[in-house]
C-alpha atoms as an extended CHARMM CRD file, in Angstrom:
* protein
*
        86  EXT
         1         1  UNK       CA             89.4430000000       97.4290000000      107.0260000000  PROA      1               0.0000000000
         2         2  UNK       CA             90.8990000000      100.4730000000      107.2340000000  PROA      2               0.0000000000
         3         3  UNK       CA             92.5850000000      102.3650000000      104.2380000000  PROA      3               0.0000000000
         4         4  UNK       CA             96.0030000000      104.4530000000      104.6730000000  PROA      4               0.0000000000
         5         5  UNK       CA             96.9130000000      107.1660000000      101.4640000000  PROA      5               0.0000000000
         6         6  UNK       CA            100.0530000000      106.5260000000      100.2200000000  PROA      6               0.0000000000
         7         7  UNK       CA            100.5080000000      108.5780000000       97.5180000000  PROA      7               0.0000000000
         8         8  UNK       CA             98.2150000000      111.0440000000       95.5530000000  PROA      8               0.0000000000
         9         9  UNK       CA             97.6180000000      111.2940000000       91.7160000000  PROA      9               0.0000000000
        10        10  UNK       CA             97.3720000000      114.5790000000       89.8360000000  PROA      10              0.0000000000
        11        11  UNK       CA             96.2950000000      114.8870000000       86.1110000000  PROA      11              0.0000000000
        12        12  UNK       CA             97.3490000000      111.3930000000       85.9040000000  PROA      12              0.0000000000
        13        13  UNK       CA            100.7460000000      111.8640000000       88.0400000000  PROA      13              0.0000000000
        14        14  UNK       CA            101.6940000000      109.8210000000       90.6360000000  PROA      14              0.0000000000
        15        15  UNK       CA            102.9310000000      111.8390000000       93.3710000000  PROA      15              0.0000000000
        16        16  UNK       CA            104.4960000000      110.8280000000       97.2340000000  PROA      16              0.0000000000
        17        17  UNK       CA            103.3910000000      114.1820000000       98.4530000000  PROA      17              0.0000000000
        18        18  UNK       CA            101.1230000000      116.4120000000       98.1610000000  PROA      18              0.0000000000
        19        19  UNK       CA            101.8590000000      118.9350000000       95.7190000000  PROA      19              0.0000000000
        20        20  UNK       CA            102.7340000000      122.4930000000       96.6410000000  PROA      20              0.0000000000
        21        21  UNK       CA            100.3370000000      124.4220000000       94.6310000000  PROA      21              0.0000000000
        22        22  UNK       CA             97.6620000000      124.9890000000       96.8600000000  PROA      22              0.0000000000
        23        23  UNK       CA             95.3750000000      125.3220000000       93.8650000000  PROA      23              0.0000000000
        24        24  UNK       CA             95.9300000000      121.6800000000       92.4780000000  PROA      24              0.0000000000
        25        25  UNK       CA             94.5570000000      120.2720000000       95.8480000000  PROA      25              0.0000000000
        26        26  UNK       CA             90.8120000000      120.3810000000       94.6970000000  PROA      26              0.0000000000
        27        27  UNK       CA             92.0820000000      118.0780000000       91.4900000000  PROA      27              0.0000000000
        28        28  UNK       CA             94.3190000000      115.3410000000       93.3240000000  PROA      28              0.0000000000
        29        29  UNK       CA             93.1560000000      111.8610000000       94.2420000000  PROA      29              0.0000000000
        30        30  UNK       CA             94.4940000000      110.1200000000       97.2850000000  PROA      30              0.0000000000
        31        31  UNK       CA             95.9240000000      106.3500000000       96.6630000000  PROA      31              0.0000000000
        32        32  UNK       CA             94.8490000000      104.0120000000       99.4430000000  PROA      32              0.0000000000
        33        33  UNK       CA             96.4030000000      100.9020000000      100.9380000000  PROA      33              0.0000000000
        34        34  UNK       CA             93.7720000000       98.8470000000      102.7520000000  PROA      34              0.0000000000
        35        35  UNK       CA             94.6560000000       96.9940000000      105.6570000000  PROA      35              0.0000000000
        36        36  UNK       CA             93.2060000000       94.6290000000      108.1110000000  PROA      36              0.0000000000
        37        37  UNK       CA             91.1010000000       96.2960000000      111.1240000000  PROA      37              0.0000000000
        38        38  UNK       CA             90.8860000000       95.5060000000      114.3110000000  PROA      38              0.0000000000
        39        39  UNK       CA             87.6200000000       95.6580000000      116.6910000000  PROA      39              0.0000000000
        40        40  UNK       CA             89.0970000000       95.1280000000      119.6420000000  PROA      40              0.0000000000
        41        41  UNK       CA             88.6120000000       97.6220000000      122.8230000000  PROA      41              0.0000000000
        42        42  UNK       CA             91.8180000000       98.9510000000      123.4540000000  PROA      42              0.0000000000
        43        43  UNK       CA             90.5320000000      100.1830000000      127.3050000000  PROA      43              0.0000000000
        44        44  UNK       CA             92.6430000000       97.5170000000      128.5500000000  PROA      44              0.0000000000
        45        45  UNK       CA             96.0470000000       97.9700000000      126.6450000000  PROA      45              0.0000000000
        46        46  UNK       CA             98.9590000000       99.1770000000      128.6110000000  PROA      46              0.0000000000
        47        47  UNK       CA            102.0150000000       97.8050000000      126.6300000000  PROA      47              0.0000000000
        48        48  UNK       CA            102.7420000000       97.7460000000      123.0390000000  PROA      48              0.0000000000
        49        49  UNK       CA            102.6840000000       93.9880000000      122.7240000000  PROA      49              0.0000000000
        50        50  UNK       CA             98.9770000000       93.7810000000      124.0600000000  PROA      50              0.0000000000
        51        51  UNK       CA             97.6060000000       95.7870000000      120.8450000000  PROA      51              0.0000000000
        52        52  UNK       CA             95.4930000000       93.7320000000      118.5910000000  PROA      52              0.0000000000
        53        53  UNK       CA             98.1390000000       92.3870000000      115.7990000000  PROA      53              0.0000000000
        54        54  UNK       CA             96.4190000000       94.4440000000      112.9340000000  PROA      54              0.0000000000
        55        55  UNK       CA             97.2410000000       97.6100000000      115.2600000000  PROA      55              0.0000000000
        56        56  UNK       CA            100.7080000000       96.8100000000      115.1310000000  PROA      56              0.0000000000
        57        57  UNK       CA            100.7660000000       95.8980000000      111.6780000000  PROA      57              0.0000000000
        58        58  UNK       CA             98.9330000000       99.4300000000      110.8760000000  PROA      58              0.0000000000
        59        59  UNK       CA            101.3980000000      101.3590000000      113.1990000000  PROA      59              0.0000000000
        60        60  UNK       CA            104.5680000000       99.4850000000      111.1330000000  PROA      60              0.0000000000
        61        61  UNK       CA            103.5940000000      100.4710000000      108.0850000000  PROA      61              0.0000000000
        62        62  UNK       CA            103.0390000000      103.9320000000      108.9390000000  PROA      62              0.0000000000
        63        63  UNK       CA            106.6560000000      104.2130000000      110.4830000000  PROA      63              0.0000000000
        64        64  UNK       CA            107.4910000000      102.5400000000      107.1340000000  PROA      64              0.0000000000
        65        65  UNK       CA            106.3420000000      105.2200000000      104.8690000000  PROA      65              0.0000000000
        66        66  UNK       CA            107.4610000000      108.2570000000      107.1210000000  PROA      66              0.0000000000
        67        67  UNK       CA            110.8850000000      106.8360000000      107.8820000000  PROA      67              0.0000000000
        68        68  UNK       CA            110.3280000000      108.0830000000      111.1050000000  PROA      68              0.0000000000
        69        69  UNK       CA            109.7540000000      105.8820000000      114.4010000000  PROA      69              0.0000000000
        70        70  UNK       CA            106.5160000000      106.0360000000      116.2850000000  PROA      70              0.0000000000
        71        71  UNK       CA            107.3190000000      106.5720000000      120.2370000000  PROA      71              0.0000000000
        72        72  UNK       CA            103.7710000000      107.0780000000      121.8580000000  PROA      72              0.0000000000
        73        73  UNK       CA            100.2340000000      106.7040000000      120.5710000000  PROA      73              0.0000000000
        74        74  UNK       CA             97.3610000000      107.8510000000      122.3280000000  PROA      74              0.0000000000
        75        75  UNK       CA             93.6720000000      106.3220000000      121.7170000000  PROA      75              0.0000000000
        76        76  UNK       CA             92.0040000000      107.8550000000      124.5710000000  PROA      76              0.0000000000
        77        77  UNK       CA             91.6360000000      111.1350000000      126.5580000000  PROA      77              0.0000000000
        78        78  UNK       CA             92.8730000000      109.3910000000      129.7980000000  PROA      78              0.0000000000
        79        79  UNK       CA             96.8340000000      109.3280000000      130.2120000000  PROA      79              0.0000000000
        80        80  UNK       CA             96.3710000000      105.6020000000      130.4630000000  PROA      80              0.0000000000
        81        81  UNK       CA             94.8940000000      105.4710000000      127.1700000000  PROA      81              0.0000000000
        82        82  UNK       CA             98.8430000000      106.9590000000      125.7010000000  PROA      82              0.0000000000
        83        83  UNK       CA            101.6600000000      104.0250000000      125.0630000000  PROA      83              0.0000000000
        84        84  UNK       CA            105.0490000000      104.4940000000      124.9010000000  PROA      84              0.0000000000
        85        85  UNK       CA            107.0370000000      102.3880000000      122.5580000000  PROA      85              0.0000000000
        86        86  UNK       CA            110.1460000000      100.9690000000      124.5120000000  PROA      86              0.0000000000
């Protein structure tokens, strides 16, 4: 599995960001979604469609929450390890 924060808690708060005193970052508590993994080697992968389903799903949610698309992701040092979503 692999967990993603979604929100933070602070003296009992729930927040959806972090706060903006500095200070209170040694007292909040990050709230985690768990989702599905994947183990798959993702050497081979060169289009969007061929990452493992749990990938995907991990990647949606994340565009979910930021409200902001994802266009590339990179999980490699070699350009051929960077997708583009298209």
């Amino acid at each position: 599995s692999i967990k993603l924060a979604t929100a933070y808690e602070l003296n009992g708060e729930r927040l959806d960001r972090p706060p903006l005193n500095f200070q209170d970052f040694s007292n909040i508590k990050p709230v985690y979604e768990e989702m599905a993994g994947w183990q798959t080697d993702l050497s081979g992968v060169r289009e969007w469609k061929q990452l493992p389903v749990n990938a995907r799903r991990y990647l949606d949610r994340i565009e979910e929450l930021c409200q902001v698309p994802i266009g590339a992701i990179s999980f490699g040092p070699d350009r051929a390890e960077t997708l583009s979503r298209s």
